[in-house]
KEZA-448364 format. One record per residue (C-alpha): x, y, z; residue in three letters. Coordinates in steps of 0.02 Angstrom, whole numbers, padded with zeros to 5 digits, always signed. Each point is the difference from the previous one (the first is absolute). Layout:
<atoms>
XYZALA/...
</atoms>
This chain:
<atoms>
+05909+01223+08144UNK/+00013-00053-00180UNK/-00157-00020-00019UNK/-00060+00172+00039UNK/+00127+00042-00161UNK/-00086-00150-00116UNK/-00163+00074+00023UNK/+00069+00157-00035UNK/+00065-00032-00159UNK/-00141-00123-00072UNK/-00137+00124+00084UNK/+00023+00113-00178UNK/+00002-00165-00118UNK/+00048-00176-00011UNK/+00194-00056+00000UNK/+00100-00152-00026UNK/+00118-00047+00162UNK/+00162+00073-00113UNK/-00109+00182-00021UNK/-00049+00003+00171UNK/+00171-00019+00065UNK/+00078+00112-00138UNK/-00135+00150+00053UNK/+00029-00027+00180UNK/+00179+00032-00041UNK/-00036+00157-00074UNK/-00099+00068+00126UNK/+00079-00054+00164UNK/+00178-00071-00046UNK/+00073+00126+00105UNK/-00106-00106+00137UNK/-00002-00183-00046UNK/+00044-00103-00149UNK/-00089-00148+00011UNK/+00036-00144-00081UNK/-00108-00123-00086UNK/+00018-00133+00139UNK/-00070+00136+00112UNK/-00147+00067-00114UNK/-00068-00190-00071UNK/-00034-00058+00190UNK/-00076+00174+00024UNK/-00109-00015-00149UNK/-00065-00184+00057UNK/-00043+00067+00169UNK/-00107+00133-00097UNK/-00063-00124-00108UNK/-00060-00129+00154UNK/-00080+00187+00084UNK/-00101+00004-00155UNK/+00100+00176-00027UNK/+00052-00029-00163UNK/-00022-00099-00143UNK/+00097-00076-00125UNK/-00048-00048-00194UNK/+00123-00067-00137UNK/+00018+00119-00168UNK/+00097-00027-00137UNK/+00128+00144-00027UNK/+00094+00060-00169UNK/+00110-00121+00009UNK/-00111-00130-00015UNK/+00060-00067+00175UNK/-00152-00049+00145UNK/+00012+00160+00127UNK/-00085+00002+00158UNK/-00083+00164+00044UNK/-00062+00067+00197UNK/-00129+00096+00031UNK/-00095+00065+00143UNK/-00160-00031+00059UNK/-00125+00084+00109UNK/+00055-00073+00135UNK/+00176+00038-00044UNK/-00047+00193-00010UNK/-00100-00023+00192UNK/+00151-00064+00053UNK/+00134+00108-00082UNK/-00124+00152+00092UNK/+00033-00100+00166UNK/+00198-00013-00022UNK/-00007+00203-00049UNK/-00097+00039+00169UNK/+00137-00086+00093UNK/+00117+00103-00082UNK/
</atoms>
């Protein structure tokens, strides 16, 4: 489930989509490489759950970045995912 491996990542701080994918990469590319078609739907899902949330930052660049991070009931239900596991 990809979004056992979102939580994951933005459980130790909030990522854009492009970090998130990039770190679960690094971590598990030997299992999956996800793409971004596969991680945005993922994300929304969490987002509807009330999982994650999502705020707009501006980054160095000057360009509008949109940055995930997890909530409380994010962290409830990354715990649930882990049990099934």
């Amino acid at each position: 489930m990809i979004e056992i491996l979102i939580l994951y990542i933005i459980s130790k701080r909030e990522k854009t989509l492009y970090a998130i994918r990039k770190e679960i990469i690094e971590l598990f590319g030997t299992f999956t490489k996800p793409s971004i078609g596969t991680i945005h739907p993922a994300l929304q899902r969490l987002l509807k759950e009330g999982a994650v949330t999502v705020f707009e930052k501006m980054s160095d660049g000057g360009k509008k970045s949109s940055y995930y991070s997890i909530t409380k009931k994010g962290f409830e239900s990354f715990k649930q995912y882990q049990k099934i596991l």
